[in-house]
Each structure stands twice: as structure tokens, then as C-alpha cells.
N, C-alpha and C positions, 0 to 999 in steps of 0.2 A: 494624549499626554501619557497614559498608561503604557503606549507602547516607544514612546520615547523615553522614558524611566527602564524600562525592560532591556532595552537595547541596550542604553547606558551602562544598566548593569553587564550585561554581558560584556559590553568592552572592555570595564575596567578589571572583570573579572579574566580576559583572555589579556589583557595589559599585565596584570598584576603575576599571570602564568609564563608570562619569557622574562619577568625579573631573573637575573642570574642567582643561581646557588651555589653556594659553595661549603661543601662537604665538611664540618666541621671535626668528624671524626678522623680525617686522616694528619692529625697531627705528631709533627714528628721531633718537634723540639721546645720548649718555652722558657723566655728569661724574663726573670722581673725584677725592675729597679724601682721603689718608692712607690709610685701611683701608675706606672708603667708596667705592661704587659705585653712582650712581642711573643708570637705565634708565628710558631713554620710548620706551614700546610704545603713546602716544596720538600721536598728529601735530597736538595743539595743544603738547604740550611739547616746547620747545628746548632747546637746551644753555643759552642763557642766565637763561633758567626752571627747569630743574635748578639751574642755581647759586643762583638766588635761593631756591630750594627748600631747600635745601643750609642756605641763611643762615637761616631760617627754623625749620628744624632746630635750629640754635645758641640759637636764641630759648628753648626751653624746657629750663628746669634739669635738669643733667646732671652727671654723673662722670666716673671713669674709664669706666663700661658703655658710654659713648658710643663708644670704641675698641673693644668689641664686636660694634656693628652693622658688617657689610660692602655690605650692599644694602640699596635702596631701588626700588622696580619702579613705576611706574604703567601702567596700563593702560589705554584708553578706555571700557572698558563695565565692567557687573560682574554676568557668567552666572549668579549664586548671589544676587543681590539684596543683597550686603553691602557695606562702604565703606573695608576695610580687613583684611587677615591679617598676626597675627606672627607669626615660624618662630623659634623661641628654638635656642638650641646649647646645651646643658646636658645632661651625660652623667654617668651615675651609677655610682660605682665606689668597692667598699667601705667601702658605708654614706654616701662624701660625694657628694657632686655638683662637679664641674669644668665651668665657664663656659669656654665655646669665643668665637672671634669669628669667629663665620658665624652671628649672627642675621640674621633678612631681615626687610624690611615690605613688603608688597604692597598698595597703593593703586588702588583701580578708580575709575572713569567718570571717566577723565583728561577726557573729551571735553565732559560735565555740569560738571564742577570747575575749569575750565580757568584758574584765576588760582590765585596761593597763597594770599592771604587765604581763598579758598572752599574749597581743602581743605587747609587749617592744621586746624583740628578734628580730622579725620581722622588729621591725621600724628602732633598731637598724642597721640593717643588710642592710639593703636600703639605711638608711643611709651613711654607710661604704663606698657605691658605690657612692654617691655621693662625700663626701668628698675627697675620695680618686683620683677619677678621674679629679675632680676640682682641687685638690692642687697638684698633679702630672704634670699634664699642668703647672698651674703656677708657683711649683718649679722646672719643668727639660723642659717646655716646650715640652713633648713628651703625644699623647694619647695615649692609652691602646694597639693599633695595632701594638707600637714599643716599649713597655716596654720593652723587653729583652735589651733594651741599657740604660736603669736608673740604679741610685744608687740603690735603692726600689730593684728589683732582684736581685741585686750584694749583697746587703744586706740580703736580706732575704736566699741566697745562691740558689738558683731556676735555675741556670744554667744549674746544675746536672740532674735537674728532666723532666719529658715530658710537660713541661707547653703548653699551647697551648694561643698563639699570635692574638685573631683577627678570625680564621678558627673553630668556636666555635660549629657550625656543625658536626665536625668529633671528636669532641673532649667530651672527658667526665666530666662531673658535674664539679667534683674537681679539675678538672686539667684547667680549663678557671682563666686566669691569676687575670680574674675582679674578682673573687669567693675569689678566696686568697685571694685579696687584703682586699677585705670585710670583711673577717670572719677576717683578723686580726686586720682590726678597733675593730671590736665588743670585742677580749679580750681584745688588749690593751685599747682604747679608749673610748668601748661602757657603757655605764650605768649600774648602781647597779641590775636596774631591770632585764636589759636585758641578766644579766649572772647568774640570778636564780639557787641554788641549787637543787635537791630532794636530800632526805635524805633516801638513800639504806640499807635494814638490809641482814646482810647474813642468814643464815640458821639456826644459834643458837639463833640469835635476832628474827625471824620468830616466831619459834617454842617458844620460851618464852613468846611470844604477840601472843600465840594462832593461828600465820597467815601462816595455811599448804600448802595454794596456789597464792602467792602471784603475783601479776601485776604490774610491774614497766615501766615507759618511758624508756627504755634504750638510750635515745640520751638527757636528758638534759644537761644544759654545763658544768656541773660538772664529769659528762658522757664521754661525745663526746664533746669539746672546741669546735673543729674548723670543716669543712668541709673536710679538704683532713686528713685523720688520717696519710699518706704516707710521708709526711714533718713533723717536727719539729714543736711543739708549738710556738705560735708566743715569748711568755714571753721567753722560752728558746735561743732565739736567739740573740745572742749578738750585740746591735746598732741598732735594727730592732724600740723599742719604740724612742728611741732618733729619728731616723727618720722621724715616725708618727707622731711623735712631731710638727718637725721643717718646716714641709712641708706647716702647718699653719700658720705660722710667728710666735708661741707661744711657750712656755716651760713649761714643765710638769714635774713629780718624778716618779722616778719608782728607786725600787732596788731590785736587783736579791736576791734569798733566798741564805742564809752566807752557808748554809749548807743544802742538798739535804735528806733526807732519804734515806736509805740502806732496801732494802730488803734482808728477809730470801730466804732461800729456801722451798718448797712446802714441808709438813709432811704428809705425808699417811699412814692412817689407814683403815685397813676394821673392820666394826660393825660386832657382833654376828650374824647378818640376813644376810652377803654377803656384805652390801652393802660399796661404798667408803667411808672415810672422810677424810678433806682435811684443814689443818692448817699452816699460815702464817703470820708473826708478820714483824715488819719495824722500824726502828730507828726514833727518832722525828728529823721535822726538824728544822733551828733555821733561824731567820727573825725578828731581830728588839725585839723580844716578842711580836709578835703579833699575837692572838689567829690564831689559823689556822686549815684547814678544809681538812681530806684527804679522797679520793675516791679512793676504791682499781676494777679495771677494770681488763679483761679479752677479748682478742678475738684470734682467730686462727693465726696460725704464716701466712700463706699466706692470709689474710682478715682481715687488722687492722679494716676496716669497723666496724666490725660486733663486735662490742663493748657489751658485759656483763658484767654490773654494779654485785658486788661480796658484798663493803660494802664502808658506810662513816663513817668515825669517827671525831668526833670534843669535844670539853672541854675535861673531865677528864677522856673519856672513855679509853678503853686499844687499844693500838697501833695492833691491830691483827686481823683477822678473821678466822673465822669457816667456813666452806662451803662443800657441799656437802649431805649424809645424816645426821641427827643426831636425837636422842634421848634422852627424858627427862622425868621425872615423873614430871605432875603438881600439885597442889595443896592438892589435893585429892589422889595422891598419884597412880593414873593412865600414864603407860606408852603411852607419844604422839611420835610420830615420822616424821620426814619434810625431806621430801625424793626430793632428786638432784641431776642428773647421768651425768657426760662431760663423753667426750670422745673426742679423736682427740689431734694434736700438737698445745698448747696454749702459747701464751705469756702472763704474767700478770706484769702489770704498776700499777704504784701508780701517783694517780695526788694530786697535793698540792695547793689549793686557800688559797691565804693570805686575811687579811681583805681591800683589794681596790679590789678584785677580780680578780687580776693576778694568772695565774695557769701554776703548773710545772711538767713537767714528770721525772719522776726518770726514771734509765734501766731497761730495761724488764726482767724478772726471766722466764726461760721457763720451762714449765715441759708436759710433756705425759700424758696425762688423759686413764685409760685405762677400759672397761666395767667393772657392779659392777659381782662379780660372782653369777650364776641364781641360784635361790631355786624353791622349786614348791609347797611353799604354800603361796604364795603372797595372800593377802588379799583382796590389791586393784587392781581392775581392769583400764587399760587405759581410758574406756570411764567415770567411775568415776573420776579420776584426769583427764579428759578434764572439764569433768563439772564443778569443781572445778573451775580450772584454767580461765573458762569462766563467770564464778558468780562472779570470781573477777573484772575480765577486765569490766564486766559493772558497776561494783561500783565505781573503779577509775577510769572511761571515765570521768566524767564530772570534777573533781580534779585534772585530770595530769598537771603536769605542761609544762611549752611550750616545742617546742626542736627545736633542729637545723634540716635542712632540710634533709629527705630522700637520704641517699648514693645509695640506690638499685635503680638505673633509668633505668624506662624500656623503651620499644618503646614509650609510650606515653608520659613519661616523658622528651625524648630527644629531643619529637616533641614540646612538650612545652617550651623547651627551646631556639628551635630555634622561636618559635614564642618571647621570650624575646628577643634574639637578635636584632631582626629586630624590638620590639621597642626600643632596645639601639638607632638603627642607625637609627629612623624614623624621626628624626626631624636634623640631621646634613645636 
């Protein structure tokens, strides 16, 4: 037994030695508003960037829990590969739980993120896990280790699904009860900034802007909404905003779109050279008259994950996309060609953002992608369209817009998440 205590300690002792650190003296700027304190530990943020940060903050629906946070940290890099830690104040004392106001947020890769529209997501999203946990105590009195007995999961329907309670270790990214609860602050409740669009061309929008090898974010939230793609959009669930509402003591508006769009079915053609082409058009939807914004998405029927942005359409464009190869004469009267090969069992959604930035999935259309048929005199070679495709991705590195967090979590990312857990529950 003595030498199982000994071990033990050693563990926890070489456990406790890859906690990350972060240097507290290279601070380079601080703003403070009432019981708030933000910290820039990047040297792209100023004091005047903290305040606008600050404002930004204000942006996404709050309560009283807002006078619970006291810190706000950013950082330049992020040693643990993550984009955000919240440190809750919640301390447990016969049978209830008492809300402190010493939560914190920790924000990484000030230096990557360096404007607030680019890590509004982010703040947002830290956010979520504050208020959410904050106003779940105080409207059910239950913390996050017994959700399964709130309104909040009864609501949001989550009984069905493998949520995971509390045992966040064994459990994956999207399926930790606190993750949900987060990503649906951020649709419903989070800020203009923080649900940023990109704007996706398909293959006939490519090829007429001259752009053969294009590089896209496939997870902005026009993208990918939420973290679990396996449940329901938060907006699509009926009761779920009135909930997130009320848990503030506040009231808010929301109303669901009168009328969803309709998708076609998938058209396929093959081009003269073999290759696919692939056409699908969708009914508008209707909402008040308020301009509105659709994103046509794609991923494999067993891996909603793995989301491919196809196209977005917004004002007067046409309700449809093109996708796959296609070919055009440009100006000069030279045939260009923007080549695009699926393959595999896909499903393809339409998501709908109104102008408050609620977003809706229509049903999925599925269709079979099958190889284009092979010729043998292809022009281009593979290692030419990697080149391509990589001259792009350096051009749009520095421009992407934010996303939502990584669904592919590997060993290391599981580890880091257990390293968040354990600062969830380091100060209760």
C-alpha cells in the first residue's frame, strides 16, 4: 500500500508539473470596468482593444452573472492547443451551491486572434459557460454534474442522446453536457460578431473569379453553428430560446422562420472530359421579410462532423448551386475549367441565418457521389493542384475568419480537455 501511495504521489506530482504556465509578468496592458478586470499578456492587445473588448463583452445577452465575472486574461499563444478556459466560482455548502464573483476567462493566441471580431467566438463561447452555469444553479438550483434532471435537457431533448454528466474524461468534445450548453448560448444569445459569416462560392462562382484552387474555413458558423452537429440546431428547437431567456430573469424575441426552404434533389451530369457535375436549387424561405442568408453544406451521412461548405447565397442571387467540375470560356474566349471530385454517401443541408443571426437547418437531401470516369490525358497533374491548393491556404491564413472549435480530437486534444476540466472544478 505504501508503495502505491508513493507512486500516486509521484503521479500527481509529474501531473501537476505539465499544468501550463503562463507568465504573469509579461503584461502589457489592463482595463477595468466595475468588478471586471482584462489582462493582455499578447503585445497586439492595448488598452484600447481591451476596452473595445470590454464592449463586445456587452454585446452578448447577460444578467446579473455578468457581475460575477472578475477576469478576462488573453494570452498570445495557446500551449494546450485550445481557444479559451472558464474558471467558474461555485462552492458547495450543505446540499446548495453559492456563486462567488471570481470567475475568470482565459483567452489564447492573442497574437493569431489579434482584432475582436476574430476572437468574439471565442469570448463568446466562455462566455456561454459562464452564464449558463451561473443561471442554471440559480434558476433549477442544480450544477452541471446533475443536469440530466433540469428543464434545460428536458428542453433541449438530450435525454435520447449519450450526453455525458460530469465523467468528462471518458467522454467526447461534443457530447460534455457544459459544450452544448455553451454553443447554444453563442447561437441563441451570443453577439453579432461572434456568429460571423464567410461567404462560400461553389465551383461556377470559383471559376468565374478566376479562383481554380480555392481555401476555405470549413467550420465558420455559418458553416458548422454548433459543436455537436449529431443534435438539432439550437434555433430549431422549440422552447429552447425562451428558456435561455428566462434563466436570466430577462426577456428576449425570437421567432422561428414562417416557412423553411425545400430542397431539390441532386442533378447529375458528366462533362465532355468524364468529369461529374452537380446541380441543386431550394425554395426561399420567409421570415418577417427579412433579408436572409443561406449556406448550402455537405458531409457524409456517418460524419455530420466533417462539414463541406458547397455555397452561400444572400440578396438577389439565385436560389442554387453548381458544384462539382465545371467549365467556361473567359473573356478572351479561352476555355478555364475548376475541377471537384466527391465521392462517398452524403447528406446535403441548407442552413438559413436571419438578420439577428439565428440559423435553421432544413432536411437533409442525400444523394451517392460516385467517381468521375478516368481519361488519360489529364493535363493536370496531382502535385500541381496540391500546389495550387497550398498557395491558396497561405494567402487565406492570415484573413480566415474565426471558427468553431475542432470536432477531430485526438489524444492530445482529449488530454487537454481533461486538463480544462480540472480547471472547471479547481476552485470549487
Amino acid at each position: 500500500m505504501k508503495y502505491f501511495k508513493y507512486i500516486t504521489a509521484v503521479c500527481l506530482f509529474l501531473f501537476c508539473f505539465t499544468l501550463p504556465v503562463y507568465p504573469q509578468e509579461n503584461v502589457y496592458d489592463v482595463y477595468k470596468a466595475g468588478n471586471l478586470t482584462i489582462t493582455s499578456c499578447s503585445p497586439s492587445w492595448r488598452e484600447e482593444m481591451l476596452e473595445e473588448l470590454y464592449e463586445e463583452l456587452l454585446m452578448n445577452f447577460h444578467g446579473e452573472e455578468i457581475n460575477e465575472l472578475s477576469e478576462i486574461i488573453i494570452y498570445p499563444d495557446s500551449p494546450n492547443g485550445v481557444n479559451g478556459y472558464y474558471y467558474e466560482d461555485i462552492k458547495e455548502k450543505n446540499g446548495s451551491y453559492i456563486i462567488g464573483n471570481k470567475a475568470r476567462i482565459k483567452l489564447f493566441n492573442g497574437e493569431r486572434y489579434d482584432t475582436v471580431k476574430k476572437i468574439a467566438p471565442y469570448l463568446s463561447h466562455e462566455y456561454g459557460h459562464h452564464y449558463t452555469i451561473s443561471n442554471i444553479i440559480r434558476h433549477e438550483g442544480k450544477y452541471y454534474t446533475d443536469w440530466i434532471k433540469t428543464e434545460y435537457v428536458s428542453v433541449r431533448g438530450l435525454l435520447k442522446y449519450p450526453v455525458v454528466y460530469g465523467n468528462f474524461i471518458d467522454a467526447a468534445y461534443c457530447w460534455d453536457i457544459t459544450e452544448i450548453a455553451a454553443s447554444d448560448y453563442v447561437q441563441l444569445l451570443g453577439s453579432p460578431s461572434a456568429k460571423s459569416s464567410m461567404d462560400y462560392a461553389d465551383t461556377k462562382d470559383d471559376i468565374s473569379k478566376g479562383n481554380y484552387a480555392p481555401y476555405y474555413v470549413h467550420t465558420a458558423f455559418n458553416s458548422y453553428p454548433q459543436i455537436n452537429m449529431f443534435i438539432p440546431l439550437a434555433a430549431d428547437v422549440e422552447g429552447l430560446y425562451e428558456y435561455m431567456v428566462s434563466i436570466s430573469g430577462k426577456e428576449g424575441e425570437f421567432e422561428p422562420l414562417e416557412k423553411k426552404p425545400v430542397l431539390s434533389d441532386v442533378e447529375e451530369s458528366v462533362t465532355s472530359d468524364g468529369k461529374k457535375q452537380y446541380h441543386i436549387s431550394w425554395t426561399p424561405a420567409k421570415n418577417n421579410d427579412d433579408e436572409l442568408e443561406y449556406t448550402l453544406v455537405m458531409y457524409p451521412v456517418d460524419l455530420p462532423t466533417n462539414i463541406m461548405p458547397i455555397r452561400t447565397v444572400s440578396g438577389e442571387e439565385e436560389l442554387d448551386a453548381t458544384f462539382g467540375t465545371v467549365t467556361e470560356a473567359d473573356e478572351s474566349g479561352n476555355m478555364k475549367t475548376a475541377y471537384r471530385a466527391y465521392e462517398g454517401n452524403y447528406n446535403i443541408v441548407l442552413y438559413t441565418k436571419d438578420e439577428k443571426g439565428f440559423i435553421f437547418a432544413t432536411d437533409a437531401v442525400n444523394h451517392i457521389f460516385t467517381a468521375d470516369v478516368p481519361r488519360n490525358d489529364d493535363t493536370k497533374n496531382e502535385e500541381e493542384e496540391d500546389r495550387e491548393y497550398n498557395e491558396k491556404a497561405e494567402e487565406y491564413h492570415e484573413d480566415r475568419p474565426l471558427v468553431m472549435p475542432d470536432p477531430k480530437r485526438s489524444f492530445a486534444d482529449c488530454f487537454n480537455d481533461f486538463l480544462r476540466i480540472i480547471g472547471k472544478i479547481a476552485i470549487r
